[in-house]
N, C-alpha and C positions, 0 to 999 in steps of 0.2 A: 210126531207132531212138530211143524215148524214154531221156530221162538214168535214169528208175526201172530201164528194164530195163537199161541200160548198167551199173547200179551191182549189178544183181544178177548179173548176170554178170561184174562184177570181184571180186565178193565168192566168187562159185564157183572162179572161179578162184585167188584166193589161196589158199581150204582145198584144193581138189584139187591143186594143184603139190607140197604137203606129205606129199600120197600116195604110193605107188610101185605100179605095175605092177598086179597083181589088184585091191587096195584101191582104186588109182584108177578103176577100173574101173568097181568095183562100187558105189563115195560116186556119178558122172557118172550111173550109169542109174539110181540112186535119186532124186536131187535133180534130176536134167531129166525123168524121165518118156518121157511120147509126146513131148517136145518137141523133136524129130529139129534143127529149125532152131538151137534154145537150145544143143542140146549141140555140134551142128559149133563154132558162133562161139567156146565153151568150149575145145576141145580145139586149134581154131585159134592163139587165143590162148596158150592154155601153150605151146603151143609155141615163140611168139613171146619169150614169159618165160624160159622155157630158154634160146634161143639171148643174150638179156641178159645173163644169169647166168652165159655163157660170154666173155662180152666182156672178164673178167680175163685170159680165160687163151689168147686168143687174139691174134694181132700185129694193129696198128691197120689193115695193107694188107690182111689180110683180112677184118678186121672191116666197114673201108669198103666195099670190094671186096659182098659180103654184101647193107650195108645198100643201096647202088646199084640193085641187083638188085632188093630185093625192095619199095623205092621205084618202080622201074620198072612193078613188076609190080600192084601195086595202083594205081600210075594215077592220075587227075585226074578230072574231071566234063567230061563230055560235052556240046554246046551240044541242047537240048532236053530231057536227063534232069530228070526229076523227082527231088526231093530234099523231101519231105513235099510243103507247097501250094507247092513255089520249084521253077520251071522254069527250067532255067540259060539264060541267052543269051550268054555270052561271056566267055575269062581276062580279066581284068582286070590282073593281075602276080601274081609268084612270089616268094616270101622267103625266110629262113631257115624258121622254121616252117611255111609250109607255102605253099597258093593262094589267090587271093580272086578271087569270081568275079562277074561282074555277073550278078543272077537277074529274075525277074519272081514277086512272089508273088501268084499266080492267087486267093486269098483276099481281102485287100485292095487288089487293084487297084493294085500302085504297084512300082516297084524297087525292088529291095535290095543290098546285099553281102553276099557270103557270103564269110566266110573258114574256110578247110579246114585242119584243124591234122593234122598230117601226123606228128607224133612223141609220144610220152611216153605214150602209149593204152594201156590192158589191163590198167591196175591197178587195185586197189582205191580207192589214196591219188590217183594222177591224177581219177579219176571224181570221187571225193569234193571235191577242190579244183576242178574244173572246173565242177561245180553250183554249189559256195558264190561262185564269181566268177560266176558268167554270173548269179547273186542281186543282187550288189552292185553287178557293172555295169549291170544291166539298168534299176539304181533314179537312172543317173546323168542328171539330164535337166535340160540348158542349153542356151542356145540355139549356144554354141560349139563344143558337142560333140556327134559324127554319134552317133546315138541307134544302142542294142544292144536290138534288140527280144525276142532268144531266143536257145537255144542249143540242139543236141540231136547224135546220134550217127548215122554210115553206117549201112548194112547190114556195112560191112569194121568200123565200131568204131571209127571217123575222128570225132572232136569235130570240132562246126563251130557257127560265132557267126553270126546273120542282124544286120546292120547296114543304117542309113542308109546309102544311096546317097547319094552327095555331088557333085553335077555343080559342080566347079570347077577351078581351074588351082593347082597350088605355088603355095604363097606368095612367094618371092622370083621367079616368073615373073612373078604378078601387079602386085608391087612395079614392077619393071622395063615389064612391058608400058604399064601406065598413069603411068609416070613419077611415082610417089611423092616428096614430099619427104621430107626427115628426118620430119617432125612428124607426115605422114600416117602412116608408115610404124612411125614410135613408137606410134602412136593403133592400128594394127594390130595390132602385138605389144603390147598392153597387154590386149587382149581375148584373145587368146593367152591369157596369163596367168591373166584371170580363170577362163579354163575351166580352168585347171591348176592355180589353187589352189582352185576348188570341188571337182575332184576327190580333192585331198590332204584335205578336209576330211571326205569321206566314206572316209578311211582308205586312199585309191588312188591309185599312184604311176604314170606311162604307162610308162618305162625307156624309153624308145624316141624320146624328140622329136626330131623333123629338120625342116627343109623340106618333105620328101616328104609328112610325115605330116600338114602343116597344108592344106587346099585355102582355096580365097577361093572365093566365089560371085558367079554377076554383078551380086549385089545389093551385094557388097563387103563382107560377111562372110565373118569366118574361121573355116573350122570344124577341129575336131581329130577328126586320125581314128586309128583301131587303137588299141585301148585294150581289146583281146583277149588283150595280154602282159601290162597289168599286174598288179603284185602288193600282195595286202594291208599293209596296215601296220603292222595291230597288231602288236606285237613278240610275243605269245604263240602266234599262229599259225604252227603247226607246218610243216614244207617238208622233203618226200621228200629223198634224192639226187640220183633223179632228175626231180623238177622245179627242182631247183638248176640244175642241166645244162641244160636245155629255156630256164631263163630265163636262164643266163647269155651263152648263142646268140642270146638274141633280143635282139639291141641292133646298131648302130650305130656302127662303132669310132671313125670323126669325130664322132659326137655327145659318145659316151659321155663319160662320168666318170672321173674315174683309179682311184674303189674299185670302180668298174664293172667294167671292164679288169682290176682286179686279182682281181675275182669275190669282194671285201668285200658285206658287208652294205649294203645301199643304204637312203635314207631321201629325203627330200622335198628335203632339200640334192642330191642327184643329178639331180633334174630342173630344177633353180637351175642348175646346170652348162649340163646340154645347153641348157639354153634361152637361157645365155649365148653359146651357138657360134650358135644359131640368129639372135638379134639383130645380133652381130659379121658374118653374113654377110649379115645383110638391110640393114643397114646400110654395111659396105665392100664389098658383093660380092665378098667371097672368103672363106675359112674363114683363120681364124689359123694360124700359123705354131707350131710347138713348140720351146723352148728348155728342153737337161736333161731332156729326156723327158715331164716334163710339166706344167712354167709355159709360158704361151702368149705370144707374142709377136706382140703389133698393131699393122698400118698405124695412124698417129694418126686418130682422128678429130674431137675435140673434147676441150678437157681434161675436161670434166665427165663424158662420152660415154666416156672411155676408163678413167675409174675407177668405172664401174655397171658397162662390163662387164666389165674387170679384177678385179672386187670375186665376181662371180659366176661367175668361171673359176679362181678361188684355187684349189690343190689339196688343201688341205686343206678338207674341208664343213664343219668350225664357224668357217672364217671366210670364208666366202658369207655371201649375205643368206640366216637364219634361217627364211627363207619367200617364196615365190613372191610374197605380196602386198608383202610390206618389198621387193621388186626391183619389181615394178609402181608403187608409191607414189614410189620414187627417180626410177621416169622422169618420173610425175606433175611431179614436184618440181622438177626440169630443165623439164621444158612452163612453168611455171607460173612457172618465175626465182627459185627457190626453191632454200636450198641445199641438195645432196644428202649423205645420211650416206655415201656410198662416199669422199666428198672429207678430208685430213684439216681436222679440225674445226679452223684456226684463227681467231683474233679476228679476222685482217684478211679473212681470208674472209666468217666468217659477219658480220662489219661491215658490210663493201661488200651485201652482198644485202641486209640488214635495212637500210640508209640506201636504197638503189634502189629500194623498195617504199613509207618512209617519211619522207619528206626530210623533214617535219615536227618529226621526230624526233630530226634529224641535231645539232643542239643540246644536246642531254641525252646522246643516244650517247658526244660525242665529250668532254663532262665526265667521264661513269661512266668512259670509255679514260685520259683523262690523269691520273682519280684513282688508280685502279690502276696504268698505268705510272707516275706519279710516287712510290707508298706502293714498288713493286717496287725502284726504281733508288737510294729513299734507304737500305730495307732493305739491301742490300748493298752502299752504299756507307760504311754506320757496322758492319758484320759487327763488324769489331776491337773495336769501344767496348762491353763486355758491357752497361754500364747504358742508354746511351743502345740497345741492341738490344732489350734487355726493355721500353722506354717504348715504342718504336715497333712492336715487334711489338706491344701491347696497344690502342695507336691502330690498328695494322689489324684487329685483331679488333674492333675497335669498329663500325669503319667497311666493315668485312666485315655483318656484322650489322644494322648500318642498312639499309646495299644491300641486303640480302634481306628486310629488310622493307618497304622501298620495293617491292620487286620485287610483294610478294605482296599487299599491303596499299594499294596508292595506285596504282601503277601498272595492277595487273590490273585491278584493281575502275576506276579510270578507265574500261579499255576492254571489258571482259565484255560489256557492253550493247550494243557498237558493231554492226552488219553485219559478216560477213567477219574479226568478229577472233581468228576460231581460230589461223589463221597465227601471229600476235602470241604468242596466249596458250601455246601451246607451248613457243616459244622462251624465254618465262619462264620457262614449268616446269624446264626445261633451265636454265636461268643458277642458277634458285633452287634446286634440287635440289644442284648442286654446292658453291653458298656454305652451305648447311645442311649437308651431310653434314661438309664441313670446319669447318663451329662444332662441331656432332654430337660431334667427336673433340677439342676445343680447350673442350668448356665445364665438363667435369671436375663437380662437385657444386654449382654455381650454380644453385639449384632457379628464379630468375625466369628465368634463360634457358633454362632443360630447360622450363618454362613455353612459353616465346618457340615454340623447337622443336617443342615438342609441337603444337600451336596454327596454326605454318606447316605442317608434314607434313600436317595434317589438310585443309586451304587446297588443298594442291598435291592432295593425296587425292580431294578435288571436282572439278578443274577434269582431273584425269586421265580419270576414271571413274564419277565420282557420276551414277546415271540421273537423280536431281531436280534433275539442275542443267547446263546447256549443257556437254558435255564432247569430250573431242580422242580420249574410244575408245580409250584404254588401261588396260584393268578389271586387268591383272598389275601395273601401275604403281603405278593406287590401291591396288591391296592391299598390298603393298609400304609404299608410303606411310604408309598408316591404321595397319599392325602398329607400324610404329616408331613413331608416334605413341604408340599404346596401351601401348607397352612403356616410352616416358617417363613415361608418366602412373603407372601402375603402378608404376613405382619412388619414388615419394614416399611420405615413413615417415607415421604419424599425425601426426605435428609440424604437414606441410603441410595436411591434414583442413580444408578451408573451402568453402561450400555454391557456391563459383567453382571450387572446383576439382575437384569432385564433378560440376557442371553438365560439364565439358568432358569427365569420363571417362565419364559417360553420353551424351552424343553424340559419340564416339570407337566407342563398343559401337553406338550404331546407325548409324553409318559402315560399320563393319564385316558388317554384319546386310545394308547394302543392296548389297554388294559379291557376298558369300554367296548373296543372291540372284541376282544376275549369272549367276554361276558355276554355279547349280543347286544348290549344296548345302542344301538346303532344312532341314536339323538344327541346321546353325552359323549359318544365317539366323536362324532361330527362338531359338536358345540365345540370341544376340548380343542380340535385340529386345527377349527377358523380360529379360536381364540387365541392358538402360539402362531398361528400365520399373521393375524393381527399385530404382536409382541413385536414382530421378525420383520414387518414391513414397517412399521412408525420407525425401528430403529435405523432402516435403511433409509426411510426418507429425512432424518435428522443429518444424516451426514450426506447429503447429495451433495452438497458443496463443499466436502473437504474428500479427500483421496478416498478410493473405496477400500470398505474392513472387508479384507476375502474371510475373517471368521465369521460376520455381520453375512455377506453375501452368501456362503456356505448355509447355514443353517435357515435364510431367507428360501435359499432350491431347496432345499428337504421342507422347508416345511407345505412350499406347492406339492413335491411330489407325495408327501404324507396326507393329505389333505387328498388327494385324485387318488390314492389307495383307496380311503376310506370315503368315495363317492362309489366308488365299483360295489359298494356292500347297500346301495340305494337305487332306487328304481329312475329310470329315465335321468340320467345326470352324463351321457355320452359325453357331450359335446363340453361341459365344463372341464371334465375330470382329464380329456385331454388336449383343453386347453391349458389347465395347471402341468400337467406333464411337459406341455413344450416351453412355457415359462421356468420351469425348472433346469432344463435341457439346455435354455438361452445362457441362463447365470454361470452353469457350471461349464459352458465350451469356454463363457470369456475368460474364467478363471485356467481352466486350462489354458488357454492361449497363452496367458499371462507369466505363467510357470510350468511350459512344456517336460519337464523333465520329471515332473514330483509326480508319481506313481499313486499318491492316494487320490490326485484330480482326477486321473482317467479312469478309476473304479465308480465313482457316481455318473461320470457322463456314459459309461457304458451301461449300467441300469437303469439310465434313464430311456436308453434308446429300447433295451429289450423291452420297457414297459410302456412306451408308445408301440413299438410293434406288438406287443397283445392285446392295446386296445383300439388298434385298428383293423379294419374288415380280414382275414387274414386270405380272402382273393385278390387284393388290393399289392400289387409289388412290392410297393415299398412296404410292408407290413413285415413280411420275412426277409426280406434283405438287410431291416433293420436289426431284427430280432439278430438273425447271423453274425452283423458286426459288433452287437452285443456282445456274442458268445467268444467271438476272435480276442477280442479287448480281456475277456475275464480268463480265459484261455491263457493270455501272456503274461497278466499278471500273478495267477496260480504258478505257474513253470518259474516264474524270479523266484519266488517266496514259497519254496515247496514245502517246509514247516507250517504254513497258514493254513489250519485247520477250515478259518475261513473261507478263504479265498476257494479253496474248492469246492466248500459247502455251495457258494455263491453260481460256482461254474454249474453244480449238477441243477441250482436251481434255473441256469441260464438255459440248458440244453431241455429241463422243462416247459417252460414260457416257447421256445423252438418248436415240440415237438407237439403244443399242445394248438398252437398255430398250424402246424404242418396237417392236423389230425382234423381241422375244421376246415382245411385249405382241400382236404379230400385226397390229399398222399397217406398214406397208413402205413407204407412199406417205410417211407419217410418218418412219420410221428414214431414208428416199432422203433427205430433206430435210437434216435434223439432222447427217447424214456427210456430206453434198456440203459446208455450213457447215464442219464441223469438216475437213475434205480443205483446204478453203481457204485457211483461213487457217494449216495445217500446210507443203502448200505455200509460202505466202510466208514464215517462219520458215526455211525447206531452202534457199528459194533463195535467201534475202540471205547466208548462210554455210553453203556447201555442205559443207565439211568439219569443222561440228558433230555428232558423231555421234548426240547423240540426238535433234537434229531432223529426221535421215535416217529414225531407229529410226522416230520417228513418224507419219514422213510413209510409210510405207512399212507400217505398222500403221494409220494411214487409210485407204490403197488397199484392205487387206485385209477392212477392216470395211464398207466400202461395197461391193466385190465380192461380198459376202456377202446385202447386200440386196439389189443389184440381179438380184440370181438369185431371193432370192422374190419378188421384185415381177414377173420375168418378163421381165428382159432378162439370160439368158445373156453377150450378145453383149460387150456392155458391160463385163461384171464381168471377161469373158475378159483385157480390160486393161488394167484395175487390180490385177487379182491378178499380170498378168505383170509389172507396173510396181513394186510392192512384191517380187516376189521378185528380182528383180536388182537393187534397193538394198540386202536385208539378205544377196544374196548375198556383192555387195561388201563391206560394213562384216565378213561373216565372214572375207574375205580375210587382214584387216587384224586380227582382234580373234576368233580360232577359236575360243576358249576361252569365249567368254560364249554360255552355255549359254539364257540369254534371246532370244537372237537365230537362235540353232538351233532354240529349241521354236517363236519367232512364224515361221520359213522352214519351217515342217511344216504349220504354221496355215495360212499361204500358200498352201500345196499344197493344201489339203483345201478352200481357199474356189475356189482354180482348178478342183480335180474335181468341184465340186459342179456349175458352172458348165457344165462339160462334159456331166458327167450329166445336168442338165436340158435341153440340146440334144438328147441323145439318147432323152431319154424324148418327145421332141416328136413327136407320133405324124403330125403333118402334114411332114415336113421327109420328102426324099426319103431310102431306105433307106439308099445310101452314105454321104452324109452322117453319120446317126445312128453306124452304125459305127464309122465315123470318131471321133465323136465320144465312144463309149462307150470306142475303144479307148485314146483320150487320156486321158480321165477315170481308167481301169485305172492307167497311167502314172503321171500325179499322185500317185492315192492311194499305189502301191507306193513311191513316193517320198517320201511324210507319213509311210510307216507306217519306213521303213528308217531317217530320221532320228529319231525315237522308237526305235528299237531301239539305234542309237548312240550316244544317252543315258543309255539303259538298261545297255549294254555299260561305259559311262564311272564308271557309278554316278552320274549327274547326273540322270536320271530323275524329275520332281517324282512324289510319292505320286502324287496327284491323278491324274496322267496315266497310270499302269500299267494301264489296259487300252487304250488308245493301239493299239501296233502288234498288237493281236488285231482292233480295231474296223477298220482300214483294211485288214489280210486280208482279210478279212470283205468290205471294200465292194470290193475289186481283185476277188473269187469273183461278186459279184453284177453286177460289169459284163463281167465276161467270160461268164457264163449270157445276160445281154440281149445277148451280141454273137451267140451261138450260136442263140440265135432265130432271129433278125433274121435272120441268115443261112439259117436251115434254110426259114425262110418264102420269104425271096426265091428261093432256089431251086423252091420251091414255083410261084413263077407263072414 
């Protein structure tokens, strides 16, 4: 039975139960017709409603007693019945909810699972939630998790989900069978993880994680399976009685959660739980012990080992880890000798890891430790002497003060440029965030240090989340960051009004503006960007009659050319956005002019010119001859300064902007070129510091842009692994950073350069018929999956303009590749 009919016949039956006797009667032969089969299933079901409806008023022994029966009586699936194209071959196991059966589907040539949901059936609100999940699961496609190809209904009115077939062993069988060490066995459940918070990120929670539910394969991958219980997450989405009931059944009472158990509302912190019992047993082989009904109580395993998974079996869910990937990233952290946030955060702790990693260091360490414990032990050693308390408190704020400006000023900036020194620059953020927020509250109306403040927030703000600058992927941080910033700056009366302090609240606003972006909010991006274009031009027009400020001038072109970034993320704005581009292009040649020799002028006048060459027609000449001398310019600058980690970041972004012209211009052998360059040296940037997030972003937005040509150029094959290479890096970094709405539109982007890839395998009229199939029916998958994150957006209100025909256009291509599947098929049966 299709889910259309299923719903129309839940829908007959809610208005006829409201009937009585004739009237019922008489609405059933009106609304079925000749449709002898429609009305039995009708009249079937109210009945089934009735006897519900009695379930108040009847004792639970009869009720069970009842439901026994008539469980019995409708039965299981048979080894050979057909069930649409799925011929069952054999139970597979029995659950709460219901069977799952291994099938064959005679269609696509391959196994499936079927699982047989055996309760909650016949109603309107069931129907209705069982379509819009078998929507949202169907679009879940990783490579950890057993793929939901469909769903639809018995001829009894039995919901059933078609799933991947999973030929593997339990995970902790696996574990054991191949003798895992800890570290393997970490590296196992860390993929785990990733499938569990890609799935929290499309709004879906599993309620169900065990052992049972994870299989490994012989290749030694782990997949997650049943993901046919879970529940949406939007908190606006509405939930029957009875699918209260149906889902509070479907759990696992060792896995579960204690708001599980108590039949609370659940949230993503719930499956942080279960996935705590699952590590504590993949790890001690045996399930924890219960102390007080429900603090758990663990064989020791390690100290570190035993506060990740103490931290994630807390009974209370706001103080677990936050998120499946903040408990992934901790085990990271332990792999890697790294100290974990589950540990309490002391000096001597986080000491000993940072000297273990940096003995170079250990020098400076243990001055900043003796300077603070020594300011600590005199402080409360003079408590009694009011005067001398007041001199030394005012020498440690002093000397609080300095430290964090060493921190952010001389220490970072030492090592920002280094390989690898994300690690480092973190733990600054951290040291510096704490000495600042305690000035923050200690500097009272001292406008040079509400300055200092203002200045470092902004500092930390960058090295959080600023996408133009190497950062550690915390876009809540920066924001965070940048507001207090801005709310310092803004508190200065006109007294303080100086063209320095005007310059810093204008780049404060577009801090703010590139954050905005992050986030998707595309209104407060744009507010933010005119607002420090606004700052940037009063102060240019104040001094038109005295010699021009090239710093005034400078920051006046960026913030045009910042402003025309952030018009390309809005619909129909062509014609302004490069008209700010050449306004920025004008300032920065005269400035060059002015000082031909200073090597940092010709770095903006060259991406100014690559960024009018992408946003012009790119069959237009001048379009790529621009972009070229772009590329020449950042070319020669890279080659002076071959330590600038930048500078060649900048080149690989150059030879993109090149290639992605060249690829719209209709060269492809051309765009091949110019991406493989730009993938390159993206690449080597990822891999000297792999936990810089935005050289992951990029590197993983290379893959996708090369995927893209090497499919017009005519290698599917190819692009199949770059696209799948880029979507499990920005799947990760969403683990970690769910909210940056940038990173969700370019994992949509992703998808649609892997479905394209597919689709032209299947349009290949030479490749054998199953093949193509195959390959159309992946492509369907993809797209449904471009088009469902586009809808999430959209739902989020994070949706760029731009992008609002988005998930119509990917409908649209999932209809057309399911039409070529339906060919293909109707033909080969033909011969």
């Amino acid at each position: 039975m299709q889910p259309e009919r299923a719903e129309r016949i839940a829908n007959l039956v809610e208005e006829a139960f409201e009937l009585e006797g004739a009237h019922r009667t008489a609405f059933l032969r009106q609304a079925c017709g000749n449709d002898v089969e429609l009305r039995a299933e009708v009249e079937a079901l109210l009945q089934e409603k009735g006897r519900a409806d009695n379930l108040m008023s009847s004792s639970a022994a009869q009720f069970g007693a009842e439901l026994l029966c008539r469980e019995a009586a409708t039965g299981g699936l048979s080894p050979n019945e057909m069930l649409g194209d799925y011929r069952i071959v054999s139970l597979l196991g029995e659950g709460g909810m219901g069977e799952v059966y291994l099938a064959d589907d005679t269609h696509f040539c391959r196994q499936v699972a079927i699982k047989l949901i055996k309760q909650g059936f016949g109603t309107k609100e069931f129907v209705r939630h069982f379509r819009q999940e078998e929507r949202i699961l169907a679009a879940l496609n990783h490579p950890n998790i057993a793929r939901l190809y469909g769903g639809a209904v018995t001829q009894k009115g039995l919901p059933y989900f078609v799933m991947e077939y999973v030929e593997g062993i339990p995970l902790e069988n696996y574990s054991s069978e191949h003798a895992l060490d800890i570290r393997a066995r970490l590296g196992l459940f860390r993929k785990v993880c990733a499938a569990v918070s890609y799935a929290h990120q499309n709004l879906v929670i599993h309620r169900d994680l065990k052992p049972a539910n994870i299989r490994v394969t012989k290749e030694g991958e782990p997949k997650l399976l049943d993901f046919g219980i879970a529940r949406l997450l939007d908190p606006t989405t509405a939930e029957t009685d009875n699918l209260t009931i149906v889902a509070t059944r479907a759990m696992t009472p060792n896995y579960a959660s204690p708001e599980q158990v108590r039949g609370d509302r659940m949230t993503t912190a719930s499956d942080v739980y279960s996935l705590g019992i699952v590590l504590y047993e993949l790890l001690a082989g045996k399930k924890p012990g219960l102390r007080k009904g429900v603090e758990v109580e663990l064989q020791r395993l390690d100290a570190e080992l035993d506060n990740i998974v103490l931290k994630a079996l807390r009974p209370e869910p706001e103080r677990r880890y936050s998120s499946v990937g903040q408990f992934s990233e901790d085990i990271r952290r332990y792999l890697a000798g790294l100290p974990v946030t589950a540990r309490k955060d002391t000096f001597a702790y986080r000491s000993s890891k940072f000297v273990g990693r940096h003995k170079l260091g250990l020098a400076v360490a243990a001055s900043v430790a003796l300077l603070l414990i020594g300011a600590t032990i005199v402080a409360s050693w003079e408590a009694h002497r009011a005067n001398e308390q007041r001199i030394l408190a005012e020498r440690h704020f002093e000397q609080v003060r300095r430290l964090a400006n060493s921190l952010m000023f001389e220490i970072h900036d030492s090592v920002k440029d280094l390989a690898g020194s994300t690690p480092t620059r973190r733990l600054i953020v951290s040291r510096a965030l704490e000495y600042l927020d305690g000035l923050a509250h200690d500097a009272g109306s001292n406008s040079a240090l509400q300055r200092e403040l203002a200045t470092a927030y902004e500092k930390i703000g960058d090295i959080q989340g600023n996408p133009y600058s190497a950062n550690i992927g915390d876009t809540d941080g920066a924001l965070t960051s940048y507001r207090k910033a801005l709310r310092i700056r803004e508190s200065f009366g006109p007294s303080a009004f100086t063209t320095d302090t005007q310059m810093e609240l204008g780049r404060t606003y577009r801090a703010l503006g590139d954050i905005m972006d992050l986030k998707g909010d595309v209104a407060q991006m744009i507010r933010n960007y005119r607002h420090s274009l606004q700052i940037f031009a009063q102060l240019a027009q104040l001094a038109q009659n005295e010699p021009a400020n090239p710093a005034v001038q400078d920051e006046l072109a960026r913030a045009y050319e910042t402003l025309a970034d952030g018009l390309g993320r809005t619909a129909n704005s062509e014609a302004e956005l490069l008209s700010d581009y050449r306004k920025s292009l004008a300032i920065r040649q005269e400035l060059l002019r002015q000082d031909g020799s200073n090597a940092k002028r010709k770095r903006p006048v060259a991406i100014n010119l690559m960024k009018i060459g992408g946003a012009l027609d790119p069959h237009q000449p001048e379009a790529i001859a621009s972009l070229r001398r772009g590329v020449v310019v950042l070319e020669s600058l890279a080659a002076s300064d071959p330590t600038n980690g930048r500078a060649r970041h900048e080149v690989g972004w150059g030879y993109k902007q090149l290639g992605t012209a060249q690829l719209a211009a209709g060269d492809c052998p051309g765009a091949v070129e110019s991406l493989q360059k730009s993938l390159a040296i993206r690449e080597r940037s990822a891999g000297v510091d792999p936990q810089n997030a935005q050289a992951s972003f990029d590197l993983a937005s290379g893959d996708g842009d090369l995927a893209e040509a090497l499919t017009a150029k005519g290698d599917p094959a190819s692009a199949v692994g770059h696209a799948r290479q880029g979507i499990a890096i920005l799947t990760a970094l969403l683990s970690t950073d769910p909210t940056n709405t940038i990173c969700s539109r370019n994992l949509a982007i992703l998808e649609e350069r892997l479905g394209d890839a597919f689709a032209r395998s299947g349009a290949n009229a030479s490749a054998p018929t199953a093949e193509r199939i195959h390959a159309w029916s992946d492509a369907r998958g993809t797209y449904e999956k471009a088009g469902q994150i586009f809808l999430n957006l959209r739902d989020h209100g994070t949706l760029p303009p731009a992008d609002a025909d988005q998930p119509k256009k990917f409908a649209t291509r999932a209809i057309d590749c399911q039409r070529a599947i339906k060919e293909l098929t109707a033909a080969d049966n033909l011969h």
